[in-house]
Steps between C-alpha positions, in 0.01 A plus 500: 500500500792734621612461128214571323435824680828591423478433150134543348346745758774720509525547109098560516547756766802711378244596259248602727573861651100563391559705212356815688712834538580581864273841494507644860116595409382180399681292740369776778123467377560081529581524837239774597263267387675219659466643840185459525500113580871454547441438853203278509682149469812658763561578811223440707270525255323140301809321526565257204835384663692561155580928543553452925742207372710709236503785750599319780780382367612835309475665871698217689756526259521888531506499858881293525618868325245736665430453855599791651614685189395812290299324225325647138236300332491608150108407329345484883162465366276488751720477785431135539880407536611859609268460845660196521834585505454834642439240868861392496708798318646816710347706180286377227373694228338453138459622147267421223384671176122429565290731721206255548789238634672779708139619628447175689874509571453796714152381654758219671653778634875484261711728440465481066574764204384460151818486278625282257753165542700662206524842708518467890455830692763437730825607560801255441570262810163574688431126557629167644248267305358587195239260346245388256257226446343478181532798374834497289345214263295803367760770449627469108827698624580294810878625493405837600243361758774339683732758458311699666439247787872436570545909453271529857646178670759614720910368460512117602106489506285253288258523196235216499371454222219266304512412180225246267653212470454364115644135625215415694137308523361907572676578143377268300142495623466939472642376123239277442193553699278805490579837696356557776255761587550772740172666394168408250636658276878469502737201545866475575616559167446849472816594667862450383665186703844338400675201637900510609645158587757439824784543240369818393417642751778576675671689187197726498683681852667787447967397579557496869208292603563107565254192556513390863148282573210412252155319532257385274121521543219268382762252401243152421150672549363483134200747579398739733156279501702184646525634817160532564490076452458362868801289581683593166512864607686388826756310292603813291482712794753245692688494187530865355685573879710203497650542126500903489891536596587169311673414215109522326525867601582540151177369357254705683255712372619811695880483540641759755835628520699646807785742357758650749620841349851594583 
């Protein structure tokens, strides 16, 4: 299997950066609209164990780099993550290009500004930590949007960053299956999204940053759907923690990178 999704999923996915131009407008109208419900299967809300999974394990990863530490979330959204990691950093603060998202950001009480990943308002060295979680997969110039995040993060401090993973089960079934919806009337496809293996991703980073810890998230969970499958859910659950800082870190759907800048 580890083969095949090397070979024939990643050649179908190289080609799949969704043909749409990364236009702050339209990808700030998407996620206006998208704030609307982004919540409702999160965080307290209807839990369908999938999102609370992928989060989880974005925030436990975080958290070796952040406790105590100045940290930036760049694409905060809602503040789902941000509250989160706001309970175990000294300062925690956010930015995101959509109001609606930054609307219930500040209703959770975060500190957020509306700016852009490609154009941080910040002066060099302000932060610790600086991190994003699915965000960067829709940014067309993703060199300048982590730039910009290792311009903020402080001597000896450490980007985190996710990228989409083409060599995984995730890949290959947003290639084949239908987009999801995020409204009646608009699915996932209206906004720009491109996919940067573990080997590339690193080379994206600007000189003077280095790999030091990675993790890969939803690893053998071929839909969202099969954790809602009684017993079978529990399986992936057990399995997504126990593989996420293996060897199969490479294969997940959401692979996360931990780069100390010197």
């Amino acid at each position: 299997m580890i083969a095949w999704l090397h070979g024939s999923v990643l050649t179908l996915l190289c080609l799949s950066e969704l043909q749409h131009p990364d236009d702050l407008a339209a990808t700030r109208r998407y996620y206006d609209e998208f704030a609307a419900c982004y919540d409702r299967a999160r965080g307290g809300h209807v839990k369908d164990g999938y999102h609370d999974l992928i989060d989880d394990l974005e925030v436990d990863f975080l958290k070796r780099f952040a406790e105590g530490r100045d940290v930036l979330e760049v694409g905060c959204g809602t503040g789902l993550l941000l509250e989160r990691i706001a309970s175990f950093a000294r300062r925690a603060e956010g930015i995101d290009l959509s109001p609606g998202m930054l609307e219930q950001a500040r209703s959770r009480g975060l500190e957020v500004h509306e700016a852009s990943a490609t154009a941080l308002p910040y002066p060099d060295h302000t932060f610790d930590v600086t991190c994003s979680f699915k965000v960067l997969a829709h940014i067309s110039d993703i060199r300048r949007a982590l730039y910009e995040m290792t311009r903020v993060t402080r001597s000896g401090g450490v980007v985190v960053a996710e990228f989409y993973n083409p060599r995984s089960l995730r890949a290959l079934a947003k290639r084949l299956g239908p987009a999801g919806k995020i409204s009646d009337k608009t699915t996932e496809a209206a906004v720009y999204t491109r996919f940067d293996s573990p080997d590339e991703a690193p080379r994206l980073l600007p000189p003077g940053t280095r790999l030091i810890d990675r993790r890969g998230v939803r690893i053998v969970t071929p839909t969202a759907s099969a954790l809602k499958i009684p017993l079978l859910g529990s399986f992936f659950q057990a399995a997504e923690w126990r593989l996420c800082d293996s060897a199969l870190a490479e294969f997940g759907g959401f692979w996360i990178g931990a780069f100390r800048k010197s």
